[in-house]
SERO-4910 file (N, C-alpha, C, O; in steps of 0.05 Angstrom, whole numbers):
BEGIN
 pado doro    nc1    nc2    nc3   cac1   cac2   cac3    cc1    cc2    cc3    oc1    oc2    oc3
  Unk    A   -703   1985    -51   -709   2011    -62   -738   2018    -55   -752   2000    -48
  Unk    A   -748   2044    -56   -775   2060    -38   -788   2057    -75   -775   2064    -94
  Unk    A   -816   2043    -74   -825   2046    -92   -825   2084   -104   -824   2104    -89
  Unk    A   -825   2084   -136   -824   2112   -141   -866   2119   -138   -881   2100   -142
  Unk    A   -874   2140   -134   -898   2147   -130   -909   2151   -153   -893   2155   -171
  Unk    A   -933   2151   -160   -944   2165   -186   -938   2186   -193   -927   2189   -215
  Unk    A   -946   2209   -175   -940   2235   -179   -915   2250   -179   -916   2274   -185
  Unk    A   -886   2234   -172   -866   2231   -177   -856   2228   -205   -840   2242   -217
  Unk    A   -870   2205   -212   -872   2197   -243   -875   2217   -264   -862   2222   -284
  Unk    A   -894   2227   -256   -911   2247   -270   -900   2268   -282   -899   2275   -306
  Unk    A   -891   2278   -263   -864   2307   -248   -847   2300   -265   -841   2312   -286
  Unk    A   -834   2273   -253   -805   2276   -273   -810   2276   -302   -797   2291   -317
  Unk    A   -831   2259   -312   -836   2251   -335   -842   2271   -354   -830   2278   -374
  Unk    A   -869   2283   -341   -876   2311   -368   -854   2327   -373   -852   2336   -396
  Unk    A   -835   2334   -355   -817   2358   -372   -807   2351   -402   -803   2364   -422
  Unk    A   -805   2318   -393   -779   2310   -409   -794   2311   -443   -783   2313   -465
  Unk    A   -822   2309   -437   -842   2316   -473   -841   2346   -467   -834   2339   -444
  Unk    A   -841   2364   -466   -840   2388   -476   -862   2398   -487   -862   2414   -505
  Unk    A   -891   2384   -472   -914   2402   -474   -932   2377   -493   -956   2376   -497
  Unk    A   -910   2360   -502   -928   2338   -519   -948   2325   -495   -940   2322   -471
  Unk    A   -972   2321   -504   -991   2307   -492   -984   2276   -480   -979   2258   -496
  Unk    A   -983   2272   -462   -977   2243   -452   -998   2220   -459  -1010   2221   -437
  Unk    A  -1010   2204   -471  -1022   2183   -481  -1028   2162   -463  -1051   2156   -458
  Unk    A  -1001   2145   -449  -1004   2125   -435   -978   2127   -418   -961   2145   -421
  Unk    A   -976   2103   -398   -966   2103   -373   -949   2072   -365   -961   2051   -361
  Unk    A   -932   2073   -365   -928   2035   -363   -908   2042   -347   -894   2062   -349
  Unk    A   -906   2017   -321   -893   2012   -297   -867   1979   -305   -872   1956   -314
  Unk    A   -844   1991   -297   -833   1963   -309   -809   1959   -278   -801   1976   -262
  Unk    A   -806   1937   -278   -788   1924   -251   -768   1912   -262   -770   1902   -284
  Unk    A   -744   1913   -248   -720   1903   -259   -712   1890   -232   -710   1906   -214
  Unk    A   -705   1859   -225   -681   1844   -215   -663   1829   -222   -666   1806   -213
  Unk    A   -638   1834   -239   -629   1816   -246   -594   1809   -227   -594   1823   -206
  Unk    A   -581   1802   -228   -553   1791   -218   -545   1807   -183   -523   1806   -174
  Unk    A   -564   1816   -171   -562   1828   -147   -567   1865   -152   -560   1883   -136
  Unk    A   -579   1868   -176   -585   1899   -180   -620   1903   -178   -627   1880   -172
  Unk    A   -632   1911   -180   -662   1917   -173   -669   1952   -181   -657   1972   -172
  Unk    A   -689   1953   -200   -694   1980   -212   -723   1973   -216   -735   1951   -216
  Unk    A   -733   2011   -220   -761   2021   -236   -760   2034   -259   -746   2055   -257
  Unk    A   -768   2031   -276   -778   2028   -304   -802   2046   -300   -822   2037   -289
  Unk    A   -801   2079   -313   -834   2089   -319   -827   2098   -347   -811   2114   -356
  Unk    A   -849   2078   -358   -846   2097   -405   -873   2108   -402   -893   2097   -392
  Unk    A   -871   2132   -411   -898   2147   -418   -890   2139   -459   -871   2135   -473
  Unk    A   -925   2142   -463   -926   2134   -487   -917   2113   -508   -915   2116   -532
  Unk    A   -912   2088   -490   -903   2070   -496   -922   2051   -523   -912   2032   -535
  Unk    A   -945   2059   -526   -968   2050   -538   -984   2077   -559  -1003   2074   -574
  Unk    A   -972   2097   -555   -978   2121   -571   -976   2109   -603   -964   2091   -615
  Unk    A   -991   2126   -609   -989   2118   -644   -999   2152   -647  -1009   2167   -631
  Unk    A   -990   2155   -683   -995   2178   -697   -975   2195   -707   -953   2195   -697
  Unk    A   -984   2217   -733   -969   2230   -742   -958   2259   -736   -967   2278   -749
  Unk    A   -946   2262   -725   -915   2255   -715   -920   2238   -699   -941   2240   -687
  Unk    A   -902   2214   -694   -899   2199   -677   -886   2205   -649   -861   2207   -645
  Unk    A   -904   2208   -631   -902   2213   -604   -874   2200   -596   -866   2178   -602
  Unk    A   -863   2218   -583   -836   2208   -570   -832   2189   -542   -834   2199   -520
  Unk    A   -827   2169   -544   -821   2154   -510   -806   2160   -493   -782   2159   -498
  Unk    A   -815   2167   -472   -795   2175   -452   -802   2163   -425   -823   2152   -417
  Unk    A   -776   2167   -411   -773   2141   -388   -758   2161   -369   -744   2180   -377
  Unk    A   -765   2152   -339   -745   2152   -320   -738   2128   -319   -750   2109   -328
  Unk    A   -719   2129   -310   -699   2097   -299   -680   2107   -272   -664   2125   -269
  Unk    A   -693   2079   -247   -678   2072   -228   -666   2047   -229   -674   2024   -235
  Unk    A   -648   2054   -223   -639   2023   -210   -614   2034   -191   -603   2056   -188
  Unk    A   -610   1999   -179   -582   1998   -163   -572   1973   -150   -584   1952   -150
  Unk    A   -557   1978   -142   -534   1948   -136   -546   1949   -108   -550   1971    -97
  Unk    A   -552   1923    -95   -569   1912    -72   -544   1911    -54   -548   1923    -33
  Unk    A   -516   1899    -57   -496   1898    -52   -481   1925    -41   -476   1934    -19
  Unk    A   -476   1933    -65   -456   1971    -56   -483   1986    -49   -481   1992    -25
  Unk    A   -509   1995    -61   -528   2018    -47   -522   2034    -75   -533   2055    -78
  Unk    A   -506   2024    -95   -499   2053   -110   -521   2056   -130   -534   2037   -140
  Unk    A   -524   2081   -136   -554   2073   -155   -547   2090   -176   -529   2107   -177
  Unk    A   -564   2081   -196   -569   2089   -225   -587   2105   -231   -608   2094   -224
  Unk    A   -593   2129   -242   -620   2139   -240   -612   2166   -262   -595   2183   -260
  Unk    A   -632   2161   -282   -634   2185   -310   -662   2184   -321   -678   2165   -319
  Unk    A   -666   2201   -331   -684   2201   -358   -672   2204   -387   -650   2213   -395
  Unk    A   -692   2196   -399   -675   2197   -429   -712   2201   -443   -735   2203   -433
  Unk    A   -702   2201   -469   -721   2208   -494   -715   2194   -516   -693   2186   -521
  Unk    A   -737   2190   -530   -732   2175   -564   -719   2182   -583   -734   2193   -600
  Unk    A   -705   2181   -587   -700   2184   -613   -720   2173   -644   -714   2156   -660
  Unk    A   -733   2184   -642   -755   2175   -663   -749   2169   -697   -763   2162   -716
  Unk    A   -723   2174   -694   -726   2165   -725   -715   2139   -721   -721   2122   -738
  Unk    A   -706   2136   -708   -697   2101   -705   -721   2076   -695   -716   2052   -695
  Unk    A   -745   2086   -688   -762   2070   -689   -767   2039   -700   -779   2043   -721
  Unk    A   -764   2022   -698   -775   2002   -705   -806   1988   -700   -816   1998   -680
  Unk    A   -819   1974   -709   -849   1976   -689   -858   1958   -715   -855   1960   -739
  Unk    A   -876   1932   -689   -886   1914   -701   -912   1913   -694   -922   1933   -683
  Unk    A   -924   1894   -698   -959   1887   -674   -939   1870   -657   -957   1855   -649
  Unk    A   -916   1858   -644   -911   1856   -617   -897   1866   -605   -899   1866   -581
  Unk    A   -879   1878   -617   -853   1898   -603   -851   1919   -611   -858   1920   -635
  Unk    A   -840   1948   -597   -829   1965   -609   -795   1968   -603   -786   1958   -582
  Unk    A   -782   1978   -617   -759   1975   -609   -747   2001   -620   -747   2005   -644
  Unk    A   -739   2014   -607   -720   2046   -605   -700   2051   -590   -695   2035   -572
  Unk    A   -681   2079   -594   -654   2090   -583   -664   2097   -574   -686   2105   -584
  Unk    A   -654   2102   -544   -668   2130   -530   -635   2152   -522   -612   2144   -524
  Unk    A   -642   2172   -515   -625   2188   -520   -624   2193   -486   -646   2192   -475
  Unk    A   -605   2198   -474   -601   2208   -443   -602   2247   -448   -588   2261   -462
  Unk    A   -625   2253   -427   -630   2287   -424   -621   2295   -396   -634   2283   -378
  Unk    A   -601   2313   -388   -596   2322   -371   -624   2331   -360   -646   2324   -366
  Unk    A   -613   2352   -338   -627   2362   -319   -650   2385   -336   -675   2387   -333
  Unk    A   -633   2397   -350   -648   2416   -372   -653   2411   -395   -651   2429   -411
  Unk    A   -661   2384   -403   -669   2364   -420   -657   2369   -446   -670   2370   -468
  Unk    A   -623   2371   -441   -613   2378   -470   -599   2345   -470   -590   2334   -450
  Unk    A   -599   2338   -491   -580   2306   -502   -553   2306   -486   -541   2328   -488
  Unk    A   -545   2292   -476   -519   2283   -467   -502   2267   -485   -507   2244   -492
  Unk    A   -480   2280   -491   -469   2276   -515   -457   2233   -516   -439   2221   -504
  Unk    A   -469   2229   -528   -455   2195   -531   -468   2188   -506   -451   2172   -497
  Unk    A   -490   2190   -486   -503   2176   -475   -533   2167   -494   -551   2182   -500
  Unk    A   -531   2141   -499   -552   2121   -515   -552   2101   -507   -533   2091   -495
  Unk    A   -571   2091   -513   -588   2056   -511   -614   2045   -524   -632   2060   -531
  Unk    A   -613   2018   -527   -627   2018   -542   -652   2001   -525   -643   1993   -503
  Unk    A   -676   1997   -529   -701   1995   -515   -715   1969   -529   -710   1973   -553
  Unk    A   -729   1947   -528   -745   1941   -538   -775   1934   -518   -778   1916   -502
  Unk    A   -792   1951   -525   -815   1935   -517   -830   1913   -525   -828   1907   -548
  Unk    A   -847   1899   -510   -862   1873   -508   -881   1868   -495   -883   1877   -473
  Unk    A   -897   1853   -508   -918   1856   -484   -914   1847   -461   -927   1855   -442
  Unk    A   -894   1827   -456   -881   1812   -433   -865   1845   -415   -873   1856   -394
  Unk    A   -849   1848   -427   -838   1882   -412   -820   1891   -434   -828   1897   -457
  Unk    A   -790   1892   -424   -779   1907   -435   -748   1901   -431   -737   1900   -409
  Unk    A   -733   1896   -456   -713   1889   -449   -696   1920   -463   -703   1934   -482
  Unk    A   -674   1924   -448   -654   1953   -455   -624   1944   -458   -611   1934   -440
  Unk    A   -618   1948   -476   -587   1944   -477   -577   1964   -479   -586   1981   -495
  Unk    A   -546   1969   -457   -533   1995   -469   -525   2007   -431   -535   1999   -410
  Unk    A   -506   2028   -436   -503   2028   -409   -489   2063   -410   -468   2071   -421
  Unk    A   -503   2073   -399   -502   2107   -398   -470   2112   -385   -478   2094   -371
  Unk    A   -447   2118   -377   -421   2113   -372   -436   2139   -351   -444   2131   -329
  Unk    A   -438   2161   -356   -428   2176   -334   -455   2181   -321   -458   2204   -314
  Unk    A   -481   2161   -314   -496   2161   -300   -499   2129   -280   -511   2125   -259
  Unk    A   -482   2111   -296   -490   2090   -281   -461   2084   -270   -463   2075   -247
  Unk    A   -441   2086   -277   -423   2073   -272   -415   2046   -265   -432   2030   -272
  Unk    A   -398   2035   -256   -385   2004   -260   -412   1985   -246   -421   1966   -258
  Unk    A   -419   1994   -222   -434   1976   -213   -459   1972   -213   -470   1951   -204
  Unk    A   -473   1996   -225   -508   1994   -228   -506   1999   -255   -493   2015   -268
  Unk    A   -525   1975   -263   -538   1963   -283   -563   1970   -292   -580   1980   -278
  Unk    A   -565   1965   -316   -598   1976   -324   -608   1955   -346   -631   1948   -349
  Unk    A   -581   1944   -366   -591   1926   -382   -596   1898   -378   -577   1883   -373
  Unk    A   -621   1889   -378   -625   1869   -384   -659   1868   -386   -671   1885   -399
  Unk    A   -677   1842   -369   -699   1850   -379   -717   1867   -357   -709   1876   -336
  Unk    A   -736   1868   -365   -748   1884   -337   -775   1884   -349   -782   1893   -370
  Unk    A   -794   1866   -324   -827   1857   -333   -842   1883   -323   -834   1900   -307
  Unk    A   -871   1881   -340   -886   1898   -342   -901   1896   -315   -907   1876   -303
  Unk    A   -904   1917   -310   -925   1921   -275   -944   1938   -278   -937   1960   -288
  Unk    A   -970   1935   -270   -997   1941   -268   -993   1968   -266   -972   1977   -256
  Unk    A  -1014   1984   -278  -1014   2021   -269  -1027   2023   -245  -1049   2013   -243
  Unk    A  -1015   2036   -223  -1033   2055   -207  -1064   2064   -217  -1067   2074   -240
  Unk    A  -1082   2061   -203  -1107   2074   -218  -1103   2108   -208  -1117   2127   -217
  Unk    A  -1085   2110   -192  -1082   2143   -188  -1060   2153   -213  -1057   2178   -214
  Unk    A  -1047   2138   -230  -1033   2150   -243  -1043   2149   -278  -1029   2153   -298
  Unk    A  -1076   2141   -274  -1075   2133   -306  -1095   2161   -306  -1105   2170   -327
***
């Protein structure tokens, strides 16, 4: 897979807050059983009242077939969980025009190690690309902080 760019990141990412201020930036990598993905959470470390929403692109894809996986989604914030080491939330799958996709969910936990996701979007990933399992944290671009 073509690393995703910062400013790619960026692009996809702000629509999906809706004018909310972006906070922070985290890069996550996924290889697990012959699939390989990118992981970008904005606001993954945000704190405050209202509680800032997490939102992610997600790549991945099967190394094997070429077939790839690839959405954004958003928090569902009332489901929050959040410790001093993990946070753990639903995120909700946003189409193209960032409205909820009905019964597309998963659930997220962060760590300081990365991020493990369980859950599997049906009409974005299909049978052979994968997204759940863990996926380690990777350094920011200094062009994207």
């Amino acid at each position: 897979m073509n690393r995703i760019t910062s400013s790619a990141i960026l692009a996809s990412l702000s629509v999906c807050l809706q004018g909310v201020a972006a906070q922070d930036l985290t890069l996550f990598k996924y290889a697990e059983r012959g699939h390989v993905g990118d992981l970008v959470v904005l606001n993954e470390e945000a704190v405050g009242t209202p509680v800032v929403p997490i939102a992610i692109s997600l790549r991945s894809g099967n190394q094997r077939t070429r077939h790839m996986c690839e959405f954004r989604a958003v928090e569902l914030t009332g489901g929050r969980i959040q410790s001093a080491s993990e946070t753990a939330v639903v995120m909700q799958v946003v189409d193209s025009d960032l409205k909820p996709v009905k019964g597309e969910v998963f659930q997220a936990t962060f760590t300081r190690a990365g991020a493990i996701l369980s859950g599997k979007p049906n009409s974005y990933c299909g049978a052979s690309a994968v997204f759940s399992g863990r996926w380690i944290r990777e350094d920011v671009p200094e062009d994207a902080k």
